[in-house]
VEXPA-830714 format. One record per atom (N, C-alpha, C): residue in three letters; y negated, z, x negated. Coordinates in pm, whole numbers, padded with zeros to 5 digits, always signed. Layout:
BEGIN
AlaYZX/...
REM end
This chain:
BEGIN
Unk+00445+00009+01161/Unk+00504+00118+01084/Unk+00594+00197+01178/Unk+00706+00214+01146/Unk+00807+00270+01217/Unk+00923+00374+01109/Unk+00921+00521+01206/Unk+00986+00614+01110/Unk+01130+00648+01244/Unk+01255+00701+01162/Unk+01355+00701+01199/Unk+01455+00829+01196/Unk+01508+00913+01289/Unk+01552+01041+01167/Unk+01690+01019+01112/Unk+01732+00899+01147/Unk+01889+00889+01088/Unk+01963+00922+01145/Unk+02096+00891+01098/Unk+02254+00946+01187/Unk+02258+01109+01134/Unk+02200+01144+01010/Unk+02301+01227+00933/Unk+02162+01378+00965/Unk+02050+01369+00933/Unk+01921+01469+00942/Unk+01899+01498+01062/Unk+01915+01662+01080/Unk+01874+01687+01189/Unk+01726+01690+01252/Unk+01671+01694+01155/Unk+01536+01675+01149/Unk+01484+01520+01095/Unk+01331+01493+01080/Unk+01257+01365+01050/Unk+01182+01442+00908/Unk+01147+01425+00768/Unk+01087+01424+00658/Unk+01062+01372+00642/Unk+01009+01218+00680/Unk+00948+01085+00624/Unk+00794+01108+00744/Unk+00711+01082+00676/Unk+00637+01059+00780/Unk+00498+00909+00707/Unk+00505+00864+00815/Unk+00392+00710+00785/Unk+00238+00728+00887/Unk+00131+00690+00786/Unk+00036+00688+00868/Unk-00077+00588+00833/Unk-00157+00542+00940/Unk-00263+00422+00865/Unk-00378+00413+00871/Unk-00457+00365+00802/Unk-00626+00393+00876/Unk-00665+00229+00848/Unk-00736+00193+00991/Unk-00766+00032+00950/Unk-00910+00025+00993/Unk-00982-00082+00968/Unk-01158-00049+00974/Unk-01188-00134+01134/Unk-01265-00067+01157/Unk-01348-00103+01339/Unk-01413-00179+01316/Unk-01501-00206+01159/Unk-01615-00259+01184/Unk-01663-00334+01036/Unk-01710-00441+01019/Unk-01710-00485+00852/Unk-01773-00368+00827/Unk-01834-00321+00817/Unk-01909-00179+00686/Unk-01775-00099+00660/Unk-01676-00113+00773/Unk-01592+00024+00750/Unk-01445-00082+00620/Unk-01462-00152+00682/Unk-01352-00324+00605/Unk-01466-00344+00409/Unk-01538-00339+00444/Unk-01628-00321+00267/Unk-01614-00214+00205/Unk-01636-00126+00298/Unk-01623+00024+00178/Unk-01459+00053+00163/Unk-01347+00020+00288/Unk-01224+00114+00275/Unk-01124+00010+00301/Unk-01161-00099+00318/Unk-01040-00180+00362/Unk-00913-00127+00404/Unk-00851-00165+00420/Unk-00691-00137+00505/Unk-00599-00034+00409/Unk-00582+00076+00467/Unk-00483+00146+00394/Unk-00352+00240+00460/Unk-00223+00246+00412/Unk-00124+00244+00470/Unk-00023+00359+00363/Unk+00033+00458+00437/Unk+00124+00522+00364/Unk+00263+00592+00379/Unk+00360+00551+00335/Unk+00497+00572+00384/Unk+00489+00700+00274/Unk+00532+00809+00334/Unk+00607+00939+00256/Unk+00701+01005+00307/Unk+00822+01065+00167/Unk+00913+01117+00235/Unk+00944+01259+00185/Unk+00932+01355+00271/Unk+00987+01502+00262/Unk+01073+01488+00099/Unk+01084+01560-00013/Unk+01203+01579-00067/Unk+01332+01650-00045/Unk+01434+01566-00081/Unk+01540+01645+00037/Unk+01561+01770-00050/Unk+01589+01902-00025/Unk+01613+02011-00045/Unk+01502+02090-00128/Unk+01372+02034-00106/Unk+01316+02140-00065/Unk+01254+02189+00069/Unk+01207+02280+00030/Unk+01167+02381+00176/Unk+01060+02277+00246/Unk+01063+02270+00393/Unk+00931+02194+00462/Unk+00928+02101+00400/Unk+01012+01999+00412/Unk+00986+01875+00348/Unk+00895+01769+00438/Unk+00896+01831+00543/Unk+00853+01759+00672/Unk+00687+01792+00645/Unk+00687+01922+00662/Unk+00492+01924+00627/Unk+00459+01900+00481/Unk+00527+01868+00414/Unk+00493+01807+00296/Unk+00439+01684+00298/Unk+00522+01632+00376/Unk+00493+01439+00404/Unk+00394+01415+00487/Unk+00388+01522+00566/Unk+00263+01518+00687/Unk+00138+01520+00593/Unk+00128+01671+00531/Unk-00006+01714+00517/Unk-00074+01616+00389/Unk+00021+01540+00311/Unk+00031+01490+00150/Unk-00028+01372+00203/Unk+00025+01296+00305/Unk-00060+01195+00330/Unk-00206+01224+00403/Unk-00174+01298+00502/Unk-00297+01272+00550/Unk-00422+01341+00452/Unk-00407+01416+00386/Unk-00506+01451+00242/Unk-00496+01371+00149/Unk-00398+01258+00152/Unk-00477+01133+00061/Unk-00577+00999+00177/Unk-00479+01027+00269/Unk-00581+00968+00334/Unk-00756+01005+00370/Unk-00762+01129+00401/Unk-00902+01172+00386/Unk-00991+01182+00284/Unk-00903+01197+00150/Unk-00969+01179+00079/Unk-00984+01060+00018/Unk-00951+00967+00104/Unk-00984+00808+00034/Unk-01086+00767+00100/Unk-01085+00806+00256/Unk-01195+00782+00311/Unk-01338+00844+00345/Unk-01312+00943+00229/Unk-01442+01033+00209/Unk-01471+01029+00087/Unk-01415+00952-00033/Unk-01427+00948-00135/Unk-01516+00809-00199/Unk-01548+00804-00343/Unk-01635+00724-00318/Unk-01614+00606-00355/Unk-01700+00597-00264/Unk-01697+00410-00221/Unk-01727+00287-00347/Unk-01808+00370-00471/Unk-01801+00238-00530/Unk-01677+00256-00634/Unk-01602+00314-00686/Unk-01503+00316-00729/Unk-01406+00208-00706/Unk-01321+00139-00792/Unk-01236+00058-00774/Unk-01137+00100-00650/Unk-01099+00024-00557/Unk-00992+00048-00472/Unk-00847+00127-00506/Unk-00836+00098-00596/Unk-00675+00072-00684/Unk-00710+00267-00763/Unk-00811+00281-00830/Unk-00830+00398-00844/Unk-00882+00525-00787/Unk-00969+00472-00699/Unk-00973+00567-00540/Unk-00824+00611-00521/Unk-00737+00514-00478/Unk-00599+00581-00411/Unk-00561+00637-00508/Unk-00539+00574-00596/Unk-00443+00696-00724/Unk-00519+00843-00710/Unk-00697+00887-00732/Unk-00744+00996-00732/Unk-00716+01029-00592/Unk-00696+01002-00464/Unk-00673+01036-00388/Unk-00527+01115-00383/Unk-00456+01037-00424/Unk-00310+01102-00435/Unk-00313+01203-00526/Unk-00355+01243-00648/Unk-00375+01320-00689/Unk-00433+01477-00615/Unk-00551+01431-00582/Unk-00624+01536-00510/Unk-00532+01582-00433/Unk-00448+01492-00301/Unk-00382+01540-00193/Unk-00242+01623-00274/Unk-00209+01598-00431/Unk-00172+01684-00497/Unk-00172+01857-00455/Unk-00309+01842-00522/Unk-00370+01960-00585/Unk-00386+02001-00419/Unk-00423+01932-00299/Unk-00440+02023-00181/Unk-00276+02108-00152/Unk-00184+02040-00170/Unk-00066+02060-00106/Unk-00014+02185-00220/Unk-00025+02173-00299/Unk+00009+02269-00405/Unk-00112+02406-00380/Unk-00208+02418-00326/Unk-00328+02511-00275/Unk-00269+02558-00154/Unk-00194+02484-00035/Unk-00129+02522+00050/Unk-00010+02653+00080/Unk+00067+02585-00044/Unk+00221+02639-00043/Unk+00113+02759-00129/Unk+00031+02767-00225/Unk-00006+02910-00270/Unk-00065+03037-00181/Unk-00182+02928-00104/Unk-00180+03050+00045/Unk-00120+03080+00155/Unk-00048+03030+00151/Unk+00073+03089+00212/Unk+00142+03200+00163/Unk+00178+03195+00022/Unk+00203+03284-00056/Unk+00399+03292+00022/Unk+00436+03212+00039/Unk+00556+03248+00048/Unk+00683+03225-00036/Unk+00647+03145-00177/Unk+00733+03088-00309/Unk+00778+02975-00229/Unk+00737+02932-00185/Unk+00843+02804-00130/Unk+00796+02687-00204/Unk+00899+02612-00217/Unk+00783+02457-00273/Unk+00816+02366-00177/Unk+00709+02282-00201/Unk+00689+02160-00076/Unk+00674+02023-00192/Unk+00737+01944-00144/Unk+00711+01843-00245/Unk+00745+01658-00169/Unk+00647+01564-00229/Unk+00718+01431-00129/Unk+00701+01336-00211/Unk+00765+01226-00203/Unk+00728+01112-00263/Unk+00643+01042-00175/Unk+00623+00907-00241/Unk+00477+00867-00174/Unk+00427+00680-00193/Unk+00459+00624-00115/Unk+00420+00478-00143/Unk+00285+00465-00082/Unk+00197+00387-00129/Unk+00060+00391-00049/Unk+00000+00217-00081/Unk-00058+00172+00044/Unk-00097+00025-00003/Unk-00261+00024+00034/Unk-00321+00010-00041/Unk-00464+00007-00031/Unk-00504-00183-00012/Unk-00569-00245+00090/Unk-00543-00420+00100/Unk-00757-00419+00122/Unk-00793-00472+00027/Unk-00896-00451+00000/Unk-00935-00616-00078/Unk-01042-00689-00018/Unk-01046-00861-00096/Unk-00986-00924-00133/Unk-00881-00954-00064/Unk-00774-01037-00126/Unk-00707-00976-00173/Unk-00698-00855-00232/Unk-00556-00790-00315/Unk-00520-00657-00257/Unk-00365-00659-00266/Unk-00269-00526-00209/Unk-00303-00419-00340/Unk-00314-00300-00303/Unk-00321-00207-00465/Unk-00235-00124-00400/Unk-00099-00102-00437/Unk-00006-00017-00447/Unk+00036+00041-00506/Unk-00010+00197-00500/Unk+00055+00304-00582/Unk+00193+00401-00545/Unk+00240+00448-00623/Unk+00362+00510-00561/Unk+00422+00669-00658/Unk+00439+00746-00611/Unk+00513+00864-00690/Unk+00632+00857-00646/Unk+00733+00878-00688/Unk+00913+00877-00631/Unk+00999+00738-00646/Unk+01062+00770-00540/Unk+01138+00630-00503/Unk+01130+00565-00410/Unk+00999+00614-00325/Unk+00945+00502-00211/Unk+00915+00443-00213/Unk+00949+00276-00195/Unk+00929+00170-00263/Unk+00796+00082-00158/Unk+00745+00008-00235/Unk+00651-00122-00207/Unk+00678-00263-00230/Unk+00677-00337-00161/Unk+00776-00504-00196/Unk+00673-00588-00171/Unk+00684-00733-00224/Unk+00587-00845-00164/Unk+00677-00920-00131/Unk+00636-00977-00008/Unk+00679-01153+00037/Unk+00608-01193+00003/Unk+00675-01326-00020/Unk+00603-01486-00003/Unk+00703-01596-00028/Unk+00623-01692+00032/Unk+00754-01798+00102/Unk+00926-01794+00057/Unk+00993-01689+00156/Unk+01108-01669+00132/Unk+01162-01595+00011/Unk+01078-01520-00047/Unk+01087-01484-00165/Unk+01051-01322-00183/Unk+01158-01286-00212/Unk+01101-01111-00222/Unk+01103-01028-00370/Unk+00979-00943-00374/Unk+00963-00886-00528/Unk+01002-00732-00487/Unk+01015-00654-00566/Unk+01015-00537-00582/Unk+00885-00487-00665/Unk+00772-00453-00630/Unk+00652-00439-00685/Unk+00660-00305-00760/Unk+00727-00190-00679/Unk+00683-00056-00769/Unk+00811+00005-00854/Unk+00830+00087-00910/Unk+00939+00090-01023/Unk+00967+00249-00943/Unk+01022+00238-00936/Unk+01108+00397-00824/Unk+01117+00497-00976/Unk+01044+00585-00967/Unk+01078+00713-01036/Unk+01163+00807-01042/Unk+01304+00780-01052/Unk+01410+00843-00986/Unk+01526+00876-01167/Unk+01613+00941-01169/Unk+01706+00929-01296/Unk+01779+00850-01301/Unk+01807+00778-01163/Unk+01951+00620-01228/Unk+01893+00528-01265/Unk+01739+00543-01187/Unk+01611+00408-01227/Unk+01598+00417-01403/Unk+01593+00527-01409/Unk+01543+00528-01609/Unk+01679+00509-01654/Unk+01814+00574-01578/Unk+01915+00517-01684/Unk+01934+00374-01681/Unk+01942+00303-01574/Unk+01934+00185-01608/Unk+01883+00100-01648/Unk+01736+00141-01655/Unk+01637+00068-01760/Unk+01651+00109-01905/Unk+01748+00209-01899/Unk+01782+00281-02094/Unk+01896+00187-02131/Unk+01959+00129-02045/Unk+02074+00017-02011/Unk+02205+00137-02032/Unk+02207+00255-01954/Unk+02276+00348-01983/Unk+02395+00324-01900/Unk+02324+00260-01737/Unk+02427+00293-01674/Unk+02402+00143-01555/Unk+02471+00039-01499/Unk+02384-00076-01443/Unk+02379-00032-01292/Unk+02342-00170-01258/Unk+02266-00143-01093/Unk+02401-00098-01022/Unk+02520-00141-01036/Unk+02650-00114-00934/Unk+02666+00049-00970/Unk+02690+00095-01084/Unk+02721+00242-01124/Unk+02578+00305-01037/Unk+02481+00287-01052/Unk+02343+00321-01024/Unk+02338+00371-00823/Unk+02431+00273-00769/Unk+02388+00293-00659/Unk+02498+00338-00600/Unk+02596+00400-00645/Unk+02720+00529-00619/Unk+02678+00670-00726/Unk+02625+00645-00790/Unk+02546+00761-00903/Unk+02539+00864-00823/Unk+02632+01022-00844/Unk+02631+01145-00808/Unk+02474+01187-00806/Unk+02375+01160-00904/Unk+02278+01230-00911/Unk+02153+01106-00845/Unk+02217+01051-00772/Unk+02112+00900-00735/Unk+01984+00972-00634/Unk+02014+01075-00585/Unk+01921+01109-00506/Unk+01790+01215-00613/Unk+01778+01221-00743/Unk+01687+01305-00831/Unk+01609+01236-00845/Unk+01457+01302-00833/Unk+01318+01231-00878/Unk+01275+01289-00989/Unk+01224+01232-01024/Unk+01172+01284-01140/Unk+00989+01297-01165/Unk+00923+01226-01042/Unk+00846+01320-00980/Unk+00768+01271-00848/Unk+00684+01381-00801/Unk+00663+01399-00660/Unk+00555+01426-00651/Unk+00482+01437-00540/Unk+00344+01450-00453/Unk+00372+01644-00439/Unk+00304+01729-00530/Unk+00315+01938-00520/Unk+00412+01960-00594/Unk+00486+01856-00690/Unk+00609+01928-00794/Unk+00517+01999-00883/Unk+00425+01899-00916/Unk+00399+01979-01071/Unk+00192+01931-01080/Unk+00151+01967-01141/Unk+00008+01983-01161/Unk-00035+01818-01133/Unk+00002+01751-01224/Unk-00065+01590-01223/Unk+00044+01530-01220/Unk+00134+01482-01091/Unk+00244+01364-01123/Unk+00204+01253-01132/Unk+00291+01154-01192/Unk+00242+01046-01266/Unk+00230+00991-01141/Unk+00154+00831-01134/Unk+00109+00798-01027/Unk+00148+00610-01063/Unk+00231+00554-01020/Unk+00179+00424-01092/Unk+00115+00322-01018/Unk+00059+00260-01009/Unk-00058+00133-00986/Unk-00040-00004-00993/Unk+00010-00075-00884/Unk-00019-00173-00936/Unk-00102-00234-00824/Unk-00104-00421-00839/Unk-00218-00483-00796/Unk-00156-00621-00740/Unk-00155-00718-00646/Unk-00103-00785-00635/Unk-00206-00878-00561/Unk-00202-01017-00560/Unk-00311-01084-00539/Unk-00212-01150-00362/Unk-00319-01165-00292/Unk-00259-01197-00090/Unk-00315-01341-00112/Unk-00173-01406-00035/Unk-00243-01530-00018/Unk-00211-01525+00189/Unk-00250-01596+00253/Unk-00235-01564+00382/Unk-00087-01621+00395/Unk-00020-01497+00481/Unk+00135-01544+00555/Unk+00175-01441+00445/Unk+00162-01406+00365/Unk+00201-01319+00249/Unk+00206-01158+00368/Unk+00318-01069+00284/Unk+00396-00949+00330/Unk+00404-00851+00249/Unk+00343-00728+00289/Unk+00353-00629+00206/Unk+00461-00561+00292/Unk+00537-00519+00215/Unk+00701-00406+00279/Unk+00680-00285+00216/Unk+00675-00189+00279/Unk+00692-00029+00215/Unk+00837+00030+00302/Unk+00885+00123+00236/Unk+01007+00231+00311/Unk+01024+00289+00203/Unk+01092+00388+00320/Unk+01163+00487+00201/Unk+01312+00507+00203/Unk+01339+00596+00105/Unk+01496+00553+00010/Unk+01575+00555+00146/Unk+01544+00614+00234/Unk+01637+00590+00386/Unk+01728+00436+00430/Unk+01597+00357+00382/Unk+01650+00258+00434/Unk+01724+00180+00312/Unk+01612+00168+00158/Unk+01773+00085+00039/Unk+01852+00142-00013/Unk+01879+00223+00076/Unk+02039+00346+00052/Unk+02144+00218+00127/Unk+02093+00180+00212/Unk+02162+00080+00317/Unk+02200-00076+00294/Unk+02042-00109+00322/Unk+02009-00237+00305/Unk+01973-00272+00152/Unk+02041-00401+00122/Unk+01995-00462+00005/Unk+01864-00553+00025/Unk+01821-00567-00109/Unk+01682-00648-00101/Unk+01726-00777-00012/Unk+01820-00825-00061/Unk+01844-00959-00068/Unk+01800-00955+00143/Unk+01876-00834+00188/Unk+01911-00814+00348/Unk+01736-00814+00392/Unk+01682-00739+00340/Unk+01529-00760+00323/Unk+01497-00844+00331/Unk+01480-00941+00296/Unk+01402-01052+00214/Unk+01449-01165+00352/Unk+01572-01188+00360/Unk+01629-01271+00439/Unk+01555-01234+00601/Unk+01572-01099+00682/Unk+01486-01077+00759/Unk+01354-01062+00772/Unk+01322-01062+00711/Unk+01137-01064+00704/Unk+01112-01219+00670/Unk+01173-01330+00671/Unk+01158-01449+00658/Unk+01229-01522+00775/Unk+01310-01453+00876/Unk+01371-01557+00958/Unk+01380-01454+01103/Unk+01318-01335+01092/Unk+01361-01249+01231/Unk+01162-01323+01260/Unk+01128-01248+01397/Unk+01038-01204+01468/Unk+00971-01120+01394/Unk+00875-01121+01354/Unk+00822-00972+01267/Unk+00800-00855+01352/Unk+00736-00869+01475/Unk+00745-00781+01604/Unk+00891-00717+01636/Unk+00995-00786+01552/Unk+01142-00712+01538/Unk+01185-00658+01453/Unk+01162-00709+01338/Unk+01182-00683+01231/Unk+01255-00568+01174/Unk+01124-00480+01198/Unk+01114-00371+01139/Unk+01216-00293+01240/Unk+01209-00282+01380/Unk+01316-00229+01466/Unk+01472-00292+01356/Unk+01501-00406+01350/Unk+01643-00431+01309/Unk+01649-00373+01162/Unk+01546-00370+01080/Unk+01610-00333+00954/Unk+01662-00146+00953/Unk+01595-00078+01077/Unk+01600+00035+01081/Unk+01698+00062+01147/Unk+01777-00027+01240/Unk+01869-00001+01337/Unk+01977-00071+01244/Unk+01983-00162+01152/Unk+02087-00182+01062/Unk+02108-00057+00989/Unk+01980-00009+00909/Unk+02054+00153+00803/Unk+02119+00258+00886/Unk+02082+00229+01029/Unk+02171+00323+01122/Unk+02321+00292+01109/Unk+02321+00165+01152/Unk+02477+00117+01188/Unk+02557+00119+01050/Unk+02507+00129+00948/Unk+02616+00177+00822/Unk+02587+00347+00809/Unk+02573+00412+00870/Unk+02582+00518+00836/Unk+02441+00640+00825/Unk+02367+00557+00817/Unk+02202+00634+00866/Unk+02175+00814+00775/Unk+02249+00836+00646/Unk+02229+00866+00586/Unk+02119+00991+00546/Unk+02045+00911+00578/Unk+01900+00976+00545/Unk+01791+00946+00642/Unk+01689+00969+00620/Unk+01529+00957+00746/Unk+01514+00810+00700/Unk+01469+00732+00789/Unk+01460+00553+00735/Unk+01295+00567+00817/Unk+01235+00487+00704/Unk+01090+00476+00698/Unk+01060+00339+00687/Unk+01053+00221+00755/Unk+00967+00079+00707/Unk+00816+00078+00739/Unk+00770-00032+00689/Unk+00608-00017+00717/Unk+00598-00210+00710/Unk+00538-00327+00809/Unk+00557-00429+00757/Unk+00424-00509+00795/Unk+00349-00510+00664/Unk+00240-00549+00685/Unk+00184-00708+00629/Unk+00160-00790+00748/Unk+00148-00934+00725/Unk+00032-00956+00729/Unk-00043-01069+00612/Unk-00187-01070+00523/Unk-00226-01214+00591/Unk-00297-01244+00685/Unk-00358-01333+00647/Unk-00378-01448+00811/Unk-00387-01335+00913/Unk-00405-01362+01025/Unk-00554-01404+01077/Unk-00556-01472+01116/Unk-00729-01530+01205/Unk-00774-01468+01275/Unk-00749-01371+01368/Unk-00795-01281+01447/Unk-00794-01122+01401/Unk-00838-01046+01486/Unk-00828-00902+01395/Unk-00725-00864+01404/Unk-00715-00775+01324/Unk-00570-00634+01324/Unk-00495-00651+01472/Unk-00384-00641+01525/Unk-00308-00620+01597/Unk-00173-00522+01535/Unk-00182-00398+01639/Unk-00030-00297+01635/Unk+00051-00318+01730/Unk+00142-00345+01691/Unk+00264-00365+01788/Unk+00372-00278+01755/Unk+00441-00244+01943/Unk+00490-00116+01974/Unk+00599-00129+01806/Unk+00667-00221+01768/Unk+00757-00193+01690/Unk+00703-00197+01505/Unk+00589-00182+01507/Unk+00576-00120+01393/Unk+00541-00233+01312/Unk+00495-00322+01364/Unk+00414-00427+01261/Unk+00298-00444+01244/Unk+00218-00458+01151/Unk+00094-00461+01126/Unk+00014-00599+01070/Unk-00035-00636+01174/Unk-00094-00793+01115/Unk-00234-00800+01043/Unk-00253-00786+00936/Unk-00382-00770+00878/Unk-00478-00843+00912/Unk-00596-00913+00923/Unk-00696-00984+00946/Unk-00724-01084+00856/Unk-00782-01192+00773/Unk-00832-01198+00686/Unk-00971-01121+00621/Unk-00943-01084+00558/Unk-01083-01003+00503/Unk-01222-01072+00547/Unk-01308-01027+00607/Unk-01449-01050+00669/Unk-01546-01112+00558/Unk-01524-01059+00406/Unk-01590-01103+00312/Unk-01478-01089+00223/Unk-01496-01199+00168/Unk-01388-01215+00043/Unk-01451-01201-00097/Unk-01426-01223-00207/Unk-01474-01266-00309/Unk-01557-01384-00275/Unk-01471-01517-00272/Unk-01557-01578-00258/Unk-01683-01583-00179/Unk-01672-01537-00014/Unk-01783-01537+00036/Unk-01922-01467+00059/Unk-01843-01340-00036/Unk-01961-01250-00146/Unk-02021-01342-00203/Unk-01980-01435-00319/Unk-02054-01474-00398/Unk-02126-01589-00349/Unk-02079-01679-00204/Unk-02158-01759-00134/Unk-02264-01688-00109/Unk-02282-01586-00022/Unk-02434-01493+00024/Unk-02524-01502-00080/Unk-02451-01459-00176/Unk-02570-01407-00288/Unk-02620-01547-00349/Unk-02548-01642-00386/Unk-02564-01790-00403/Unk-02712-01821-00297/Unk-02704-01791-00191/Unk-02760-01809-00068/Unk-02897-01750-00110/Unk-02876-01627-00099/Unk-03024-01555-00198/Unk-03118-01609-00277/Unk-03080-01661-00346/Unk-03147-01748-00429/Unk-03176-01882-00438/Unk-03122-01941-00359/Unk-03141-02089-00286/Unk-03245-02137-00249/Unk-03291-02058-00145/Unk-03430-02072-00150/Unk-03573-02085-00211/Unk-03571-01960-00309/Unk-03691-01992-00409/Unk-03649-02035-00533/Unk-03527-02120-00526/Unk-03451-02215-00611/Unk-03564-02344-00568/Unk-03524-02353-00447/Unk-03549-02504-00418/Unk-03713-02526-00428/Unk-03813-02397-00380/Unk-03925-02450-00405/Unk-04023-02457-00514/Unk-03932-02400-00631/Unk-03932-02404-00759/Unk-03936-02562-00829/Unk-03817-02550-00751/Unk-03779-02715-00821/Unk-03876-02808-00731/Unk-03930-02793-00650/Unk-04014-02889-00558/Unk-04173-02886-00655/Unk-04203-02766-00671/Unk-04318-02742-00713/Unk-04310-02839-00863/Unk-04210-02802-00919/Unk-04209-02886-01098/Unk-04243-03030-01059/Unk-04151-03079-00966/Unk-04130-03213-00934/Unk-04265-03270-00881/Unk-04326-03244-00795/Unk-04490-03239-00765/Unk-04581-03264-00920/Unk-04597-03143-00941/Unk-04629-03106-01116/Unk-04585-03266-01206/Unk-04492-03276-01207/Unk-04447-03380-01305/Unk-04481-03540-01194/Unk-04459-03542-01076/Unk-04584-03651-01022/Unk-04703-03635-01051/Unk-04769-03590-01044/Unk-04902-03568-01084/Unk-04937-03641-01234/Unk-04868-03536-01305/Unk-04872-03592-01464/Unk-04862-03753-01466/Unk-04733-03786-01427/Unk-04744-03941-01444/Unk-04860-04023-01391/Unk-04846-03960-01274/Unk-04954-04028-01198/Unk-05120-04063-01259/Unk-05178-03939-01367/Unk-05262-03924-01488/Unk-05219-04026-01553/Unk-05160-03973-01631/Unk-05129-04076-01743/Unk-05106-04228-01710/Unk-05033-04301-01612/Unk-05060-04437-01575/Unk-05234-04459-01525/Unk-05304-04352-01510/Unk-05481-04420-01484/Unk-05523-04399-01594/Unk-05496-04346-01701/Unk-05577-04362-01815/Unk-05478-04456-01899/
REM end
């Protein structure tokens, strides 16, 4: 995970942070979770917005409870870190508003659960192939899904930088959810609008399939520079399906593990459980039913 402040910001408003587990108990209850957020531009403290918004969804994911679905933990988490950040800017008491968007990847048994408020986006690889997983909450995003206005008008659009909502705008912003199933070598991509102000997917997709991944993330951030660097550039590039544990490297890549227990090898254990006084069940009948024959051929 690697954050950037741009050619154009004098300051940094994006801020990324991650929590990954030490130990299987900590990999069962919280699995891997990851979050790119970005300051909104013009409001006040956009910078401790992004700071404090994540790390209060982060705490509260990892203090929250554990048997809850993964996918809805983070959403109530983001929420909550809501309601903290909006409790903030009130004691303070200074009218200011603080507000951020928010991509978040929760990687929990086999599946990515990515939620998002704004236009900070979440992507999947797989073999050479790139999705756009979360739907950017922004006004050129809905006009062009109203078929008002298309993708070329959309991405010169005077008003391209409006959300329509955020992490402390308003009481409950919408949150959306989705779910995506990991196969190993598979890529979860997060950033924020810093960088597809710049880069096209397609520019995406092509580097995260043919660079170094240990580079990666340095070149896609040092490309939104070299056109113009715009805005704060945020990537996050997280690869599913490695044999050994977690490894961070200086440039911002994150190699996931394979999960310690999967689905399936949940349901091997427990299979396992019962195996045993399976088998001497069935030994005992089988005995039982020698016997019987064994009767019945002497009489």
């Amino acid at each position: 995970m690697q954050t950037d402040r741009g050619r154009v910001r004098d300051h940094n408003e994006d801020y990324v942070i991650r929590h990954e587990p030490n130990n299987r108990e900590e990999e069962e209850t919280y699995g891997w979770l990851y979050i790119v957020a970005d300051g909104v531009g013009g409001a006040d403290a956009g910078e401790v917005a992004s700071e404090y918004a994540s790390q209060q969804t982060m705490s509260h994911y990892i203090t929250g409870n554990g048997e809850l679905d993964p996918g809805i933990r983070l959403v109530d988490s983001m929420q909550a870190a809501n309601t903290s950040l909006r409790q903030l800017v009130a004691e303070r008491n200074q009218n200011k508003r603080m507000a951020t968007t928010m991509v978040a990847t929760a990687i929990f048994d086999q599946v990515a659960y990515i939620a998002n408020v704004g236009d900070s986006r979440g992507y999947h690889w797989r073999s050479s192939s790139l999705r756009q997983v979360t739907k950017d909450q922004s006004l050129v995003a809905k006009l062009v899904e109203e078929g008002a206005i298309t993708e070329e008008e959309a991405a010169n659009h005077p008003h391209r930088n409006v959300i329509l909502y955020s992490i402390g705008s308003e009481k409950r912003p919408k949150i959306d959810l989705f779910e995506v199933s990991l196969d190993p070598g598979d890529i979860i991509f997060m950033c924020s609008d810093g960088l597809t102000r710049h880069v096209s997917d397609q520019e995406i997709c092509d580097i995260l399939g043919q660079e170094v991944l240990e580079e990666a993330t340095s070149h896609l951030i040092a490309l939104a520079n070299q056109r113009g660097g715009q805005d704060n550039i945020s990537a996050a590039i997280i690869t599913y399906g490695e044999p050994s544990s977690a490894i961070n490297d200086k440039q911002g890549t994150t190699r996931v593990a394979m999960p310690l227990l999967t689905r399936n090898t949940k349901n091997a254990a427990a299979n396992r459980k019962y195996l045993v006084p399976y088998t001497i069940f069935l030994s005992i009948v089988e005995a039982l039913l020698i016997v019987m024959v064994w009767l019945v051929l002497r009489v």
